[in-house]
C-alpha positions in Angstrom: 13.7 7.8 -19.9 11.4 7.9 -16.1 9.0 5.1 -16.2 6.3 5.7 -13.4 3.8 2.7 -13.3 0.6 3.1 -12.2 -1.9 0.8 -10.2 -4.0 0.2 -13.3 -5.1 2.2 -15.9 -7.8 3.9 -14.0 -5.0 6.1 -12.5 -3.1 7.0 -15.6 -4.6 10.3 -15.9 -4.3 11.4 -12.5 -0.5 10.6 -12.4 -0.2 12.4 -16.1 -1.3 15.6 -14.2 0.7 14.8 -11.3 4.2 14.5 -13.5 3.1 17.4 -15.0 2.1 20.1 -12.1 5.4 18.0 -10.1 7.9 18.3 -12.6 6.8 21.1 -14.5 6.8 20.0 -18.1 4.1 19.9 -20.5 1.0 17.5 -21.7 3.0 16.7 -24.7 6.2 15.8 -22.6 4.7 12.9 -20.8 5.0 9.9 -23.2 1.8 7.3 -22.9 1.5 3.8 -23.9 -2.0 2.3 -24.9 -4.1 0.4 -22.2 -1.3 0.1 -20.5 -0.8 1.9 -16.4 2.5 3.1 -17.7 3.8 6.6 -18.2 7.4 8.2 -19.1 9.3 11.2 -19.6 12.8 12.3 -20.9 15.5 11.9 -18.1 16.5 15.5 -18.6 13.8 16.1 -15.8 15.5 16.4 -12.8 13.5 13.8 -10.1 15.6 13.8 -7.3 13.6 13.6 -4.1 10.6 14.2 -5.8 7.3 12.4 -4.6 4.6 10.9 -6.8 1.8 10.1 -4.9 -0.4 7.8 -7.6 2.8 6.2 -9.3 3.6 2.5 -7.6 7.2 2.4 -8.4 9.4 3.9 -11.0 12.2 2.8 -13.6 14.6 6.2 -13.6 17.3 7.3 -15.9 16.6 3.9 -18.5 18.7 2.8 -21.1 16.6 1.4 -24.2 17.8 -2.4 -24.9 16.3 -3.4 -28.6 14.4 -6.3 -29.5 17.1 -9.2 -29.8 17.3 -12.5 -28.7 16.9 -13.5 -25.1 20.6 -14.3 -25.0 22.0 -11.3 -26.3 19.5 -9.2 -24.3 20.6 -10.6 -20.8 24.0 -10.2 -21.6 23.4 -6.3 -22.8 21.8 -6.4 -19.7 24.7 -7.6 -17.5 27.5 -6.1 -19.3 25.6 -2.4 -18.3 24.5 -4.1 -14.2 28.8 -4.7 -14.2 29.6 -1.1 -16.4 28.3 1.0 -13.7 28.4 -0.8 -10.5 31.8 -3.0 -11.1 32.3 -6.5 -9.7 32.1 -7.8 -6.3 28.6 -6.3 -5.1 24.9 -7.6 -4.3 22.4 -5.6 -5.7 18.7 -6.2 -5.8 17.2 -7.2 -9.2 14.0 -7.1 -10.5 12.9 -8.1 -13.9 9.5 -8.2 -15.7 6.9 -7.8 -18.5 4.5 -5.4 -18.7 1.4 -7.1 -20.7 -1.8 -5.5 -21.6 -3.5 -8.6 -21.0 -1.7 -9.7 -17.4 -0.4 -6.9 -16.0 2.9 -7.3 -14.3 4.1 -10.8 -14.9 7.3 -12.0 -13.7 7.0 -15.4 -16.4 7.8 -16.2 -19.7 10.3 -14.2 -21.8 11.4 -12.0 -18.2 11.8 -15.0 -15.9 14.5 -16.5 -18.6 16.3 -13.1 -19.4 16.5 -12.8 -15.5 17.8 -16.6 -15.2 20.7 -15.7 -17.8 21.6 -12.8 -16.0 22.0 -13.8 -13.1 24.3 -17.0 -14.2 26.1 -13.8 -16.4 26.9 -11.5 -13.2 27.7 -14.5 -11.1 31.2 -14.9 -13.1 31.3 -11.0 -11.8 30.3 -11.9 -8.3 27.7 -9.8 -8.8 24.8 -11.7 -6.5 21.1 -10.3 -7.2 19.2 -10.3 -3.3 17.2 -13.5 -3.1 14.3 -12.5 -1.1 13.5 -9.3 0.2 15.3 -6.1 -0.9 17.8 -3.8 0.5 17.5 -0.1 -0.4 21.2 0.1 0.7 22.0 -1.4 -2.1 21.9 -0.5 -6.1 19.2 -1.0 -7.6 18.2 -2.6 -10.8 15.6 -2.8 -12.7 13.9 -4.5 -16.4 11.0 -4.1 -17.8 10.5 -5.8 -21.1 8.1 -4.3 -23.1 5.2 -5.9 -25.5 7.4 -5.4 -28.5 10.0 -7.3 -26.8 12.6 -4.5 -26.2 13.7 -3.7 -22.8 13.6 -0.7 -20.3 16.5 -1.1 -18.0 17.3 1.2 -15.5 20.1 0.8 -13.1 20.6 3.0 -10.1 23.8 2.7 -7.4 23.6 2.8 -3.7 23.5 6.5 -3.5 20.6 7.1 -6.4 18.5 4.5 -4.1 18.8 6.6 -1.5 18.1 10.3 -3.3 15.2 8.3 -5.2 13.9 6.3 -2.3 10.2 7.8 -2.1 10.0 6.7 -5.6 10.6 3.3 -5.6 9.3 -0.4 -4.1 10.0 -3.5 -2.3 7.6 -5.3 -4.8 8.1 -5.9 -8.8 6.8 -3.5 -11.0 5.1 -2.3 -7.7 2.2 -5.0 -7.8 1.5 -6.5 -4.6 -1.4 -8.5 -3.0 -1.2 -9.0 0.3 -2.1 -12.1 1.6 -5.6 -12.7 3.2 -6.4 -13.3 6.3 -9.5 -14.2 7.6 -9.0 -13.7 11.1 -8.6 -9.7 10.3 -11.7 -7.7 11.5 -11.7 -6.2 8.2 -9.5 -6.1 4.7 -7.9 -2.7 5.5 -5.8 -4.6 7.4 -3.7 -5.2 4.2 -3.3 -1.4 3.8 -0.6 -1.3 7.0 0.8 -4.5 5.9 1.5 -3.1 2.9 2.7 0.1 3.9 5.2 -1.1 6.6 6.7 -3.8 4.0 7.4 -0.5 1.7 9.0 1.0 4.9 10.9 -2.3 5.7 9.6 -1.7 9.3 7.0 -3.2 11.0 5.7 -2.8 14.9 7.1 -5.2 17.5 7.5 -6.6 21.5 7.8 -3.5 23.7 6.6 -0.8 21.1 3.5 0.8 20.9 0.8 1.9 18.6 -1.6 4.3 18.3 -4.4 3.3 15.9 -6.3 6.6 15.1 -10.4 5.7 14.2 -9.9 2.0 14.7 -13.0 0.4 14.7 -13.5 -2.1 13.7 -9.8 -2.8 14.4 -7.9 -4.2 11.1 -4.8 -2.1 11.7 -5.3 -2.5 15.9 -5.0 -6.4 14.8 -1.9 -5.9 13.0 -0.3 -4.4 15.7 -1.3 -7.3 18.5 -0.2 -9.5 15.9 3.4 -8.0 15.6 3.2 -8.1 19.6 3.1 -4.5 19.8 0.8 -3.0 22.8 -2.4 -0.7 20.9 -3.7 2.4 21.9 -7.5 2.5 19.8 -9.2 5.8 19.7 -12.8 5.6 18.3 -16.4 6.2 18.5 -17.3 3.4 17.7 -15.7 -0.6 19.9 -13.3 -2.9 18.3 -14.4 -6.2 17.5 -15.0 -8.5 20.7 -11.9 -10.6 20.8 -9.5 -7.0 20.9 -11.4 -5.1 23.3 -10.9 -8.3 25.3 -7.1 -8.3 24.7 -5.3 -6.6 27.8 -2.5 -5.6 25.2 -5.5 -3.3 23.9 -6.2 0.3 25.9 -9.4 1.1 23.8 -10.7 4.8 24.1 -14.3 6.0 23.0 -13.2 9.6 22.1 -11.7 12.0 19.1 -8.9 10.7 17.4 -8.3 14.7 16.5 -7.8 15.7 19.7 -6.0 12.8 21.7 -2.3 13.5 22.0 0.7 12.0 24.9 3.0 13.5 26.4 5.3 10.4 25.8 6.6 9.8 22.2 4.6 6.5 20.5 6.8 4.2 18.5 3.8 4.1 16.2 0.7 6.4 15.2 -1.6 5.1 12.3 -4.7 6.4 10.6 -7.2 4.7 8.3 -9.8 7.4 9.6 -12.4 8.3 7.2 -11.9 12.4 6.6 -11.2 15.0 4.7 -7.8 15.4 3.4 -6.6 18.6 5.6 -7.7 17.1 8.5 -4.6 14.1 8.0 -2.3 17.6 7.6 -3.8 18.3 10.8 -2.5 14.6 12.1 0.7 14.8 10.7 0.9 18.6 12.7 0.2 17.2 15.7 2.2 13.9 15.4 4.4 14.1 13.3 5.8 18.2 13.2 5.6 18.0 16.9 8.2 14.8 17.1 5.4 12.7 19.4 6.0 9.7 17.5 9.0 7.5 15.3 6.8 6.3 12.7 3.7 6.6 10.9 0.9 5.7 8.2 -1.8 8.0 7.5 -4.4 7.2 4.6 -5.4 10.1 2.2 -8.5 9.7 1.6 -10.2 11.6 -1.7 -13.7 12.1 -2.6 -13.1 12.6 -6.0 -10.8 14.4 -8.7 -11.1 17.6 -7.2 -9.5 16.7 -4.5 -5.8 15.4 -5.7 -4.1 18.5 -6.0 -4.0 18.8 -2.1 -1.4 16.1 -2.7 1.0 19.2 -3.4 0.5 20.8 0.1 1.7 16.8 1.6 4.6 17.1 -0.5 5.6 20.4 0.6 5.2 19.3 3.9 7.1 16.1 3.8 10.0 17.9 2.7 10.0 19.9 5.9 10.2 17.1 8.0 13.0 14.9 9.9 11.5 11.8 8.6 12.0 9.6 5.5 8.4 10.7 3.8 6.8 7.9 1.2 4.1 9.6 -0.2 2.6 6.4 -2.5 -0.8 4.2 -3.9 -0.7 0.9 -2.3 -2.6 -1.7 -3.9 -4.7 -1.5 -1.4 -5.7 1.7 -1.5 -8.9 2.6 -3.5 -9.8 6.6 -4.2 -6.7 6.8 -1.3 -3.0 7.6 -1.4 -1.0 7.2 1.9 1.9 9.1 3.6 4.2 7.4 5.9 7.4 7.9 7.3 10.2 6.9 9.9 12.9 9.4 11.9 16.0 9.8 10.3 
């Protein structure tokens, strides 16, 4: 089976018609499970560089472990992990329960399966990535269900890298990033959270262009990663970055500003329609005048998500790695970001 999480469950239907008009299979075809943001489909399907804009992460081509005990489970577990991908190899692991009640919880039943695991694939040398993951490397993944039985899907170094757009950094794709109150405004978290899914992030001697800044949450970001900003808006920054010399703040139309020099970084929370961010990406991204980028997609309702097609038919045009994905941060948004290859 595909297993394509969702944010919550406000978003299943959305990424039911998405699975459907993406991979071309029927209502009937997409498996659903009550009050639960989780969706799945035979693995017959073929989802090799596909893109799926409202799904968080996905668990592809899973095996079905049965209900057992905890013991047996981790080592049906490891014996597949050490089947596919042989001994001697780190790999990053993720395992967790999917609750009705909680959500994604990394506790309980999954945080002692995971435990017995790991000791199992250690007498392998098999070693599971402490912190922060590697998309060189396999890929595996456990979901343990309400019932108790597992989802496990396990994908090498290569799958990772054919099924890259589909996947995250975070478990079960839930992440919430940390506040900060010195941030002009909470959108901040949006780039955060994007540039962790990247495994990039803006630094000393790079710069940024922040399109429709004000009031400056992803301008602040950038200062903070000691990158020099570039803010196009109508409207100032907050006092302390139009005050920064780091900052070059610009009262005109992010549409039409372009340089002639190519920007380590262009980024886009603007508030628009969403052929105008095609229009972005045409300017900035087709015309090779910057490395990397984050654009929000920003919907005013239902109508509006099949335009997500016409993104994903660009992206795969492109000579960038293209995420097309909800952050948790988004709200009626999906965002497109991508790096050169």
């Amino acid at each position: 089976m595909h297993y394509f999480l969702a944010k919550n469950t406000d978003w299943i239907e959305a990424l039911k018609l998405e699975i459907i008009q993406t991979l071309g299979c029927s209502k009937d075809q997409v498996k659903t499970f009550p009050q639960l943001p989780l969706l799945a489909i035979d693995d017959s399907f073929d989802i090799t560089n596909k893109y799926m804009g409202f799904s968080t992460t996905a668990l592809l081509n899973s095996k079905e472990i049965p209900e057992d005990s905890i013991s047996n489970q981790a080592k049906a577990i490891s014996s597949a992990i050490v089947e596919k991908l042989g001994a001697g190899t780190k790999i990053n692991l993720d395992i967790f329960s999917m609750t009705n009640k909680y959500g994604i919880i990394e506790t309980g039943r999954a945080e002692i399966i995971k435990d017995k695991v790991i000791k199992n694939l250690k007498a392998n040398k098999i070693f599971p990535l402490r912190k922060k993951k590697d998309f060189g490397l396999p890929f595996v993944q456990a979901m343990v269900h309400a019932g108790r039985d597992v989802a496990l899907s396990i994908l090498d170094a290569s799958e990772v890298q054919t099924n890259r757009t589909l996947l995250s950094p975070f478990v079960g794709g839930f992440n919430n990033v940390e506040d900060d109150k010195k941030a002009p405004s909470r959108a901040f978290k949006k780039i955060i959270e994007a540039q962790t899914i990247m495994g990039l992030t803006s630094s000393l001697e790079e710069t940024l262009v922040d399109l429709g800044a004000s009031p400056g949450g992803w301008s602040y970001v950038g200062r903070k990663q000691g990158a020099k900003v570039i803010a196009l808006d109508r409207s100032p920054l907050r006092e302390d970055l139009m005050a920064d010399s780091k900052v070059e703040f610009m009262k005109a139309d992010a549409f039409k500003f372009v340089t002639d020099n190519k920007i380590d970084w262009v980024v886009s929370d603007i508030i628009c329609l969403p052929p105008r961010i095609i229009e972005l990406i045409q300017t900035w991204v087709v015309a090779k005048k910057c490395r990397r980028f984050i654009f929000t997609i920003k919907f005013q309702g239902k109508e509006d998500y099949p335009i997500l097609s016409e993104f994903k038919e660009l992206a795969a045009t492109l000579d960038f790695n293209v995420i097309i994905k909800q952050l948790n941060a988004n709200k009626n948004e999906v965002t497109i970001m991508g790096w050169e290859k």
